[in-house]
C-alpha positions in Angstrom: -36.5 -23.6 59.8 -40.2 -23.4 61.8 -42.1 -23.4 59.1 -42.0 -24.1 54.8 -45.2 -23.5 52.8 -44.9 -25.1 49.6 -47.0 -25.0 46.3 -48.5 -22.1 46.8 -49.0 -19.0 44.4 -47.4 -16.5 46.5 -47.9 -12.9 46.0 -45.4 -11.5 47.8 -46.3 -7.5 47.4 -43.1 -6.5 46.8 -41.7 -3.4 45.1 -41.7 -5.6 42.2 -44.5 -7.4 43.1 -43.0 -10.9 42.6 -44.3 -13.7 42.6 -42.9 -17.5 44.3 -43.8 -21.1 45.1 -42.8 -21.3 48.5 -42.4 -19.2 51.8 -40.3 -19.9 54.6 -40.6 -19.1 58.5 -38.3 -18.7 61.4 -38.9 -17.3 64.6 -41.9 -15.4 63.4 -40.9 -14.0 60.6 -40.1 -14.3 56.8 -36.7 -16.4 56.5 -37.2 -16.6 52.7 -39.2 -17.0 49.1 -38.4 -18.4 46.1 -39.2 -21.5 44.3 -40.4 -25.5 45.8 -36.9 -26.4 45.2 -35.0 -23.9 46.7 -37.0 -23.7 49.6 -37.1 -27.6 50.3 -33.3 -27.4 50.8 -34.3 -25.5 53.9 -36.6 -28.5 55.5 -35.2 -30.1 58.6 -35.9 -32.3 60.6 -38.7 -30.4 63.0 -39.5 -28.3 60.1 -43.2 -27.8 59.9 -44.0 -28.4 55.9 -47.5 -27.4 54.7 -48.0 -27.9 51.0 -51.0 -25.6 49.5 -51.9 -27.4 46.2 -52.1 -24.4 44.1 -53.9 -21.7 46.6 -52.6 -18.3 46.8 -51.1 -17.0 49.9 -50.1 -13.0 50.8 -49.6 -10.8 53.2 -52.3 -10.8 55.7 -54.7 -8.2 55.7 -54.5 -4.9 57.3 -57.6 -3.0 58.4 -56.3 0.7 59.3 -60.1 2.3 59.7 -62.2 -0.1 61.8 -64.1 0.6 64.9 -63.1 -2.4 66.7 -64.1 -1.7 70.4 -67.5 -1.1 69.3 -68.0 -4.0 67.2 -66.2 -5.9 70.3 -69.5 -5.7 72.3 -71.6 -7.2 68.7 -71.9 -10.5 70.1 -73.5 -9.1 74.3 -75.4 -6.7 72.3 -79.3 -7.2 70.4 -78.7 -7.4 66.8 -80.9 -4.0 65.9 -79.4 -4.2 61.5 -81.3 -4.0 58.8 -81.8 -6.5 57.3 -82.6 -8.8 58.8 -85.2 -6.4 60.7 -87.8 -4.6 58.6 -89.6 -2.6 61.3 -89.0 -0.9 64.5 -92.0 -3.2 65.9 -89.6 -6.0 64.8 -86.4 -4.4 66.5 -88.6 -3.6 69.5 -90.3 -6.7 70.2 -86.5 -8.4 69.7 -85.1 -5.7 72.6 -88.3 -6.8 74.8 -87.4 -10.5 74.7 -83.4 -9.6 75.8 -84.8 -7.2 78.4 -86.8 -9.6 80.0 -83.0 -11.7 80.2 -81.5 -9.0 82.2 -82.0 -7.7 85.6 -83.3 -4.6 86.3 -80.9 -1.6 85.9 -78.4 -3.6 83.9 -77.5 -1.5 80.4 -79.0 -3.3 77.5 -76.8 -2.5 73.9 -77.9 -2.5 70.8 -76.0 -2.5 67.3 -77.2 -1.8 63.9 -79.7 0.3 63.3 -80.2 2.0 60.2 -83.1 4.6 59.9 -83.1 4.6 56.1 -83.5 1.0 55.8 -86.5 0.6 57.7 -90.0 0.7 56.5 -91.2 3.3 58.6 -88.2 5.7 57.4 -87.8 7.1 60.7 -85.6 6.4 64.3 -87.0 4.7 67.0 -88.2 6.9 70.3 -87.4 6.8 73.9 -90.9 6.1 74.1 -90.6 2.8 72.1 -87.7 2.0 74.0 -89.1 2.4 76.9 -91.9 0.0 76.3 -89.7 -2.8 75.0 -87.3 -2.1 78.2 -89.1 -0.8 81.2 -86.1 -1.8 84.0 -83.3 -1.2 81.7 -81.0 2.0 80.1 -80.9 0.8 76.8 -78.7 2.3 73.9 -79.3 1.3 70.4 -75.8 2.0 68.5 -76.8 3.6 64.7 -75.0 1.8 61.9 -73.3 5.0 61.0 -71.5 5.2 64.7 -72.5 9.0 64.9 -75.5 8.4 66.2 -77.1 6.6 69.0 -81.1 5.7 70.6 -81.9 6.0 73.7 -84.8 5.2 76.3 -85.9 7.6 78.7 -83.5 5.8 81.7 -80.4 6.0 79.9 -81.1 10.0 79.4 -81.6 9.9 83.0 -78.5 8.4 83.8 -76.6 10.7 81.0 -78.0 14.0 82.5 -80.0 14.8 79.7 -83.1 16.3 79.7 -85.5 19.0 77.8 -83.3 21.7 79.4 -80.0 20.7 78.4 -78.4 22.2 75.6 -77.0 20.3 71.9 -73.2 20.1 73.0 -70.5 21.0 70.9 -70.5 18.6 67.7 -73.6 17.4 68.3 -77.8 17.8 68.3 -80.3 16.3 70.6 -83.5 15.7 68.5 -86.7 16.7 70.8 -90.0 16.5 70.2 -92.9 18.9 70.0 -92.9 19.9 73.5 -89.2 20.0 73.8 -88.1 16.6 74.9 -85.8 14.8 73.8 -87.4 12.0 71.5 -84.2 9.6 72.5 -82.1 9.8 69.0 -79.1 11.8 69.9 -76.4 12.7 66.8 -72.5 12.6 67.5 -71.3 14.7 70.2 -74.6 14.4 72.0 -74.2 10.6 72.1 -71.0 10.9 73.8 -72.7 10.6 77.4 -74.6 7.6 76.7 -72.2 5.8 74.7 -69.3 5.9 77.7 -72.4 5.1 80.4 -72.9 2.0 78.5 -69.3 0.9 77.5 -68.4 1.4 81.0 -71.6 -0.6 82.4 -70.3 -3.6 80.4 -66.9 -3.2 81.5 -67.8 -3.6 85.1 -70.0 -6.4 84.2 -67.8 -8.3 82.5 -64.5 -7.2 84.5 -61.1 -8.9 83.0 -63.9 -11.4 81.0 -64.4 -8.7 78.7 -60.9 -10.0 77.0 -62.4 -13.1 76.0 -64.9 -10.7 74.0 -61.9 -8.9 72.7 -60.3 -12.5 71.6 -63.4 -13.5 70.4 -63.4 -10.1 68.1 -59.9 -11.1 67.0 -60.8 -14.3 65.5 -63.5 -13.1 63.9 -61.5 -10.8 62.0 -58.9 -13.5 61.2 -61.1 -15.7 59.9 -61.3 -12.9 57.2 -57.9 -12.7 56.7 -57.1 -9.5 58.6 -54.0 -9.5 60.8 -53.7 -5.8 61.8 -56.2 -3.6 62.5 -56.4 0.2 63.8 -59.2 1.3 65.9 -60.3 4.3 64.5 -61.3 6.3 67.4 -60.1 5.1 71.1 -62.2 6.4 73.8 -60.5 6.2 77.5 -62.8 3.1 78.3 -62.3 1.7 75.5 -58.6 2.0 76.1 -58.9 0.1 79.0 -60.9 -2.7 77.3 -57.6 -2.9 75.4 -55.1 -2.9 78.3 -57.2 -5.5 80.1 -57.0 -7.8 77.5 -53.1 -6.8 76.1 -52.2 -8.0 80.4 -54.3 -11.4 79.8 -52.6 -12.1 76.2 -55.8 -12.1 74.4 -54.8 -9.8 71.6 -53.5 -12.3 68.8 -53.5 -9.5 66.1 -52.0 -6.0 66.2 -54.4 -3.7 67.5 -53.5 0.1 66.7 -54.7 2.8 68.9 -56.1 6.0 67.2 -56.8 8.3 70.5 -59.2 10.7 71.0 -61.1 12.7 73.7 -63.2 11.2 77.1 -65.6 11.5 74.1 -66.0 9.9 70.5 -66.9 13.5 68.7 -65.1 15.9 72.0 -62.3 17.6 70.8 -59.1 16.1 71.3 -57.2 18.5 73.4 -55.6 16.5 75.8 -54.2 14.5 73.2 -53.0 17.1 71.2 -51.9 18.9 74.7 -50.1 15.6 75.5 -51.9 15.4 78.6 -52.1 11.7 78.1 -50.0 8.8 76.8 -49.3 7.5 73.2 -50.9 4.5 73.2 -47.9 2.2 72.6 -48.6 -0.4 75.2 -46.5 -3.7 73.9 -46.3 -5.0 70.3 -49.4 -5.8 70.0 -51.1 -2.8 71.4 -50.0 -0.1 69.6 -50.2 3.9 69.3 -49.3 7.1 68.0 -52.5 8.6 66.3 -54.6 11.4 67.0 -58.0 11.5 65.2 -60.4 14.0 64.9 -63.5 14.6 63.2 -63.9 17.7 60.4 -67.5 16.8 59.3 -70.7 14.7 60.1 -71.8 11.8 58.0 -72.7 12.0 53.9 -74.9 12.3 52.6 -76.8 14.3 55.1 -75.0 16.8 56.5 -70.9 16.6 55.4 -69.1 19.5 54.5 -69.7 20.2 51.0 -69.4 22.4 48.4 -71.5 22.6 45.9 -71.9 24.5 42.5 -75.1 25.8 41.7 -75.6 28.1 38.4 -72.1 29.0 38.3 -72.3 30.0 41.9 -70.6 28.1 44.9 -72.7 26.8 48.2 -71.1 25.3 51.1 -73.7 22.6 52.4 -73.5 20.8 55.6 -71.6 21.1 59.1 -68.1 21.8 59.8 -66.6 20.6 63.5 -63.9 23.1 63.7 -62.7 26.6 62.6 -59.2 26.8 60.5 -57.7 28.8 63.6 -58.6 25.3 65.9 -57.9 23.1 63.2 -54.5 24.5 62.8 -54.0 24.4 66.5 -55.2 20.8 67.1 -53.2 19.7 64.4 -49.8 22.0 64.9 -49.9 20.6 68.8 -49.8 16.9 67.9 -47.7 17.6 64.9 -45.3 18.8 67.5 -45.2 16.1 69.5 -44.6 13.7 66.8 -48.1 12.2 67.0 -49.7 11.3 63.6 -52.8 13.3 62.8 -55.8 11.1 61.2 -58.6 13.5 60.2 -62.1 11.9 59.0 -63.4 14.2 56.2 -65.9 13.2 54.2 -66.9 16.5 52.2 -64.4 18.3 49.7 -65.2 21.4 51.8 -63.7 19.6 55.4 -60.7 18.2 52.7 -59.8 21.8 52.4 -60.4 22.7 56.1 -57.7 19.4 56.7 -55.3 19.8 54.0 -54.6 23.9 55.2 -54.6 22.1 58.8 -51.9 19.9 57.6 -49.8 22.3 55.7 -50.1 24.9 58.9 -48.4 22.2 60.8 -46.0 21.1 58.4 -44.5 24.9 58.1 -44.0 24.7 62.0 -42.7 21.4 62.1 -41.1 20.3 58.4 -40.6 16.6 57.9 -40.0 14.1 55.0 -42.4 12.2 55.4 -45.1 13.9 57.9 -47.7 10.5 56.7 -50.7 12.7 57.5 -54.1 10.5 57.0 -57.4 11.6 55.9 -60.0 9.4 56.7 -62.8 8.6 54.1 -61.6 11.4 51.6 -65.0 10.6 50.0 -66.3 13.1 48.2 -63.3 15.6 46.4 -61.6 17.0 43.8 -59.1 16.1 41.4 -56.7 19.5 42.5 -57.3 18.4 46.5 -55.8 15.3 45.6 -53.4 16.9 44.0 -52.4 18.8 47.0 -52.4 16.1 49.6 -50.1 14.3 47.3 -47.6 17.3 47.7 -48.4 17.5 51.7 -47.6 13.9 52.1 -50.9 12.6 52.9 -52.4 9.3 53.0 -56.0 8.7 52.2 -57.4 5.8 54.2 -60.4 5.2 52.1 -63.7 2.5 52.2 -64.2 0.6 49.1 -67.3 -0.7 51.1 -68.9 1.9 50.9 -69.4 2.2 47.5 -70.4 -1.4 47.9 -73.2 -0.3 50.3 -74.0 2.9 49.1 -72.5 4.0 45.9 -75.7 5.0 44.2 -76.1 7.5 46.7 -73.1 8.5 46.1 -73.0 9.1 42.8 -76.6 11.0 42.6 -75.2 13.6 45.2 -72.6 14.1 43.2 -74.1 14.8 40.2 -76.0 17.1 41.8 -73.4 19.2 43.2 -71.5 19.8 39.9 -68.3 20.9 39.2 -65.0 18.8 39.6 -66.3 16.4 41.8 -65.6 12.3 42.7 -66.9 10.1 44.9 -64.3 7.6 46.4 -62.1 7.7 43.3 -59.7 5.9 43.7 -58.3 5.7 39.8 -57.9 9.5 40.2 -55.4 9.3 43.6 -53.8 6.6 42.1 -53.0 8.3 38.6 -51.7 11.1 41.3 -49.2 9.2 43.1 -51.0 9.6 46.7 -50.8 6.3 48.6 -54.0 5.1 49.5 -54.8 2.6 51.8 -58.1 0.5 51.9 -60.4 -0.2 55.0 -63.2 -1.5 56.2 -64.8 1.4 58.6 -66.7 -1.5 60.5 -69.4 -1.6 61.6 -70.0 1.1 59.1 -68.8 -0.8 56.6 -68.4 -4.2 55.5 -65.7 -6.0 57.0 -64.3 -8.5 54.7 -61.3 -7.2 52.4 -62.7 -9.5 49.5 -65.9 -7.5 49.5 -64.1 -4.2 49.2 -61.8 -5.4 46.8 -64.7 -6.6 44.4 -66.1 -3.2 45.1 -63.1 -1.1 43.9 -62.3 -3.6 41.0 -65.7 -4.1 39.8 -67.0 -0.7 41.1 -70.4 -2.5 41.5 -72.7 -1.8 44.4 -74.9 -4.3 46.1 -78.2 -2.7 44.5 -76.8 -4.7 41.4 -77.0 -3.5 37.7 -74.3 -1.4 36.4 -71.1 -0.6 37.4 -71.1 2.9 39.3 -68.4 5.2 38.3 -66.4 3.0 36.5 -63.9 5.5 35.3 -62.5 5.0 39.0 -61.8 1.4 38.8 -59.0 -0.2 39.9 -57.0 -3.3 39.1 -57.0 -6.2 41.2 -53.3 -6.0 42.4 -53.4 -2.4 42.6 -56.7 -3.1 45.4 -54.6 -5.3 46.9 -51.9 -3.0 47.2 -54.3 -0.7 49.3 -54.9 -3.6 51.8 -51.4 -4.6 52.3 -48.5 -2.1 51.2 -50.7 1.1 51.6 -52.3 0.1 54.7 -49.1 -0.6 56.2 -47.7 2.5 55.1 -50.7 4.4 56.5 -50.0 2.8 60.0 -46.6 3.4 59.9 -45.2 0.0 59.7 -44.6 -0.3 56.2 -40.9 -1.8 57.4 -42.5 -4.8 59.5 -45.7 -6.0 58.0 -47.6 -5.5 54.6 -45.2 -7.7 51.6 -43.6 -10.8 52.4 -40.1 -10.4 52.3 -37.4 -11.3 54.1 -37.3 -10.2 57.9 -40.7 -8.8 57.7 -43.5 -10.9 60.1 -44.7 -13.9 58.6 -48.3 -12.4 58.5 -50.2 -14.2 56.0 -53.5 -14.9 54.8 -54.3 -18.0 52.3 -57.0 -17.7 49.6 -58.5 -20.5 47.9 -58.2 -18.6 44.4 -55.9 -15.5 43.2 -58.2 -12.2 43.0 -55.4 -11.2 40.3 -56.3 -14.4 37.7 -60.0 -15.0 38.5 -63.3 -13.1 36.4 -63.5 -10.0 38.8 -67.2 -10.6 39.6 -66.1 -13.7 41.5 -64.0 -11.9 44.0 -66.1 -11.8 46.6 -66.4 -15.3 46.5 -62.9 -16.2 47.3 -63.0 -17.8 50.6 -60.3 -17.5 53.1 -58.3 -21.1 53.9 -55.9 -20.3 56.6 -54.7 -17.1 58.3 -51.4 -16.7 59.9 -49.9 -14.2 62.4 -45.8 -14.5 62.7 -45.8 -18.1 61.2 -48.6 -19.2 63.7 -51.7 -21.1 62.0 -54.9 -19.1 63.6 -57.7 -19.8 62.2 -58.2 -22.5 59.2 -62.0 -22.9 57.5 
């Protein structure tokens, strides 16, 4: 035997969610579990034997909704978030002092930005930009990832100008006279966003894997083993393969392709004019996503109920005829389909997507995802449930933004939740947890408190706590569901025999301890296939 933990309080995530003292390892994966004196008949001589004195240890982690290659470039790129900026002179004045680091010409990145946050309530302009860096492109990544800033050289570079048209999916904000003002939403961001990913890929050539690595750990040291990148641009595909070649990939990285763009229609995915994305076991494929609707609560596809009269609010990506025909086309070609919808109305624009495909192409289990499911109904849940769906939802979010939420909500009347998880759960749909970084927060812990506690980080009371959920059952959403959601529900997700030894240990159990202390637990040790990778 490799490898014998020992003492532990081991929650194994089985179907019967057992619990055991002791787990043992060989060759990667989970030889056994049971009690300390069963397993310490299976200690040999160049056993490894690591004794936990009480601390809880479970599967690792699994992150199915994350935007990893963006957040990959966090660490070369100006820390734009608020907090811990207040004002745009504050995020300008920190872009002037890592301009004047860089030689002319070279892209300058920026991450974090959140209009809503800042004192001034407003984006900052090309103008701004272009004060702060005269020699340099710069764009400023919005904390939402559907939007982006941008000075007047990396419009240049992009082609844009005050005669070029919004694209598809997407608006270029101008200003009086008809110039763009640098703040460019979804599919107009497109151009800018691959300029600069690309930039820092030649920068960096094969180097950029070390940023990759780096991006790894990080997300290890939070106990995350698996994570799926929720939208894989082709650069950023290459980012991937560059570092899969140099071995700098310790977790499993799943690939969720999309178009040369991050809000372009996926044809030649659907068309299968490009590959999979199943590299080597570590960089893995499969998914298609696609985007139904914009962000919440601005302009997602909603609908609303006003005086006994129904109002659909918002923006919708796609008509039912393309939907169906995105969908049907990857359906076919045994792709999974992830679809992000955040407003009931894109739910129904997915769910009739789903079932088009399904009567073309019946399987058992078809494992359809709908990203977000945020804002819905109790008979849409319903439905998925019957079409085999999985909802990959953000229990950060109502963390972050919950209030919000709930106040649009109300508003729009009728049968309508936000992030309810109690609801899908009473339904039988299996429901997997993420983080949605950078969108989101990224530890698990913070999105379990969220879900158990349903408390927000505004304080006071609990927000819609009708749609509370237990701690093992949030658990259960970062392990079992998550697993399922990705499609390796036989390989990772419960430890049990044969399954990788992918394991996260927690200095208390988020099942026993007062549920406003969750997010407290610190993370001890992470493990991926028996192998200690990161320890506090």
């Amino acid at each position: 035997m490799d490898l014998v933990i020992m003492g532990g309080n081991v929650l194994t995530m089985d179907p019967q969610n057992s619990r055991a003292e002791a787990v043992a390892v060989e060759e990667g994966k989970v030889a056994a579990v049971g009690s300390n004196a069963e397993l310490s008949k299976l200690v040999g001589e160049t056993t490894e034997v690591v004794h936990l004195a009480g601390r809880t240890i479970l599967p690792g982690f699994i992150d199915p909704h994350n935007h990893f290659s963006i957040n990959t470039l966090e660490p070369v790129s100006v820390d734009c978030s608020v907090p811990p900026h207040a004002t745009i002179n504050s995020i300008a004045d920190t872009i002037a002092d890592a301009a004047r680091d860089l030689p002319p010409g070279r892209w300058l990145r920026g991450w974090g930005f959140r209009t809503e946050r800042l004192k001034e309530n407003r984006a900052i302009t090309r103008w701004e930009l272009d004060e702060a860096a005269p020699d340099n492109p710069v764009c400023i990544m919005d904390g939402s990832v559907h939007a982006c800033y941008a000075n007047s050289a990396a419009l240049s570079l992009a082609g844009i100008d005050r005669n070029t048209p919004d694209p598809p999916h997407g608006l270029i904000l101008r200003a009086d006279n008809g110039e763009p003002n640098g703040t460019l939403w979804e599919g107009a961001m497109d151009p800018v966003y691959n300029l600069s990913l690309r930039a820092h890929l030649e920068y960096y050539g094969e180097d950029v894997a070390d940023l990759v690595y780096h991006n790894c750990m990080r997300h290890l040291a939070h106990g995350i083993t698996s994570v799926g990148d929720a939208l894989v641009v082709p650069d950023a595909a290459e980012l991937y393969r560059i570092s899969d070649s140099r071995k700098m990939i310790p977790i499993t990285l799943h690939q969720m392709l999309g178009a040369e763009g991050f809000f372009a229609p996926p044809q030649r995915v659907s068309r299968g004019e490009v590959g999979d994305g199943n590299v080597s076991d570590r960089l893995r494929g499969g998914t298609m996503k696609l985007f139904m609707d914009p962000v919440f609560p601005s302009s997602a596809y909603t609908r609303h109920h006003v005086g006994g009269d129904e109002e659909e609010v918002g923006e919708i990506y796609y008509t039912q005829e393309v939907a169906n025909s995105l969908v049907s086309q990857a359906h076919q070609r045994g792709l999974q389909v992830a679809i992000h919808c955040l407003g009931n109305r894109a739910v129904d624009r997915a769910l009739n997507a789903f079932e088009y495909a399904l009567k073309a192409r019946p399987v058992e289990e078809p494992r359809f995802r709908i990203e977000h499911f945020t804002i819905t109904t109790l008979s849409q849940i319903q439905r998925a449930r019957s079409l085999g769906v999985v909802a990959v939802v953000q229990p950060g979010f109502h963390f972050t933004r919950g209030q919000r939420y709930r106040d649009r909500v109300v508003e729009m009347a009728g049968d309508v939740r936000a992030i309810p998880l109690r609801s899908m759960l009473a339904e039988g749909l299996v429901v997997s947890a993420s983080s949605d970084y950078p969108c989101g927060p990224l530890p698990p812990l913070t999105g379990l408190y969220a879900m158990v506690t349903r408390r927000t980080q505004q304080g006071g009371e609990p927000v819609t706590p009708e749609e509370a959920v237990d701690p093992l059952e949030g658990l259960q959403m970062y392990t079992t569901g998550a697993a399922y959601a990705m499609g390796r529900e036989k390989e990772v997700g419960s430890l049990e025999r044969g399954k990788r030894a992918d394991m996260v240990v927690l200095s208390h159990d988020p099942t026993a301890v007062d549920p406003d202390f969750i997010r407290d637990i610190a993370v001890e040790q992470t493990y991926v296939e028996g192998r200690l990778l990161y320890r506090r």
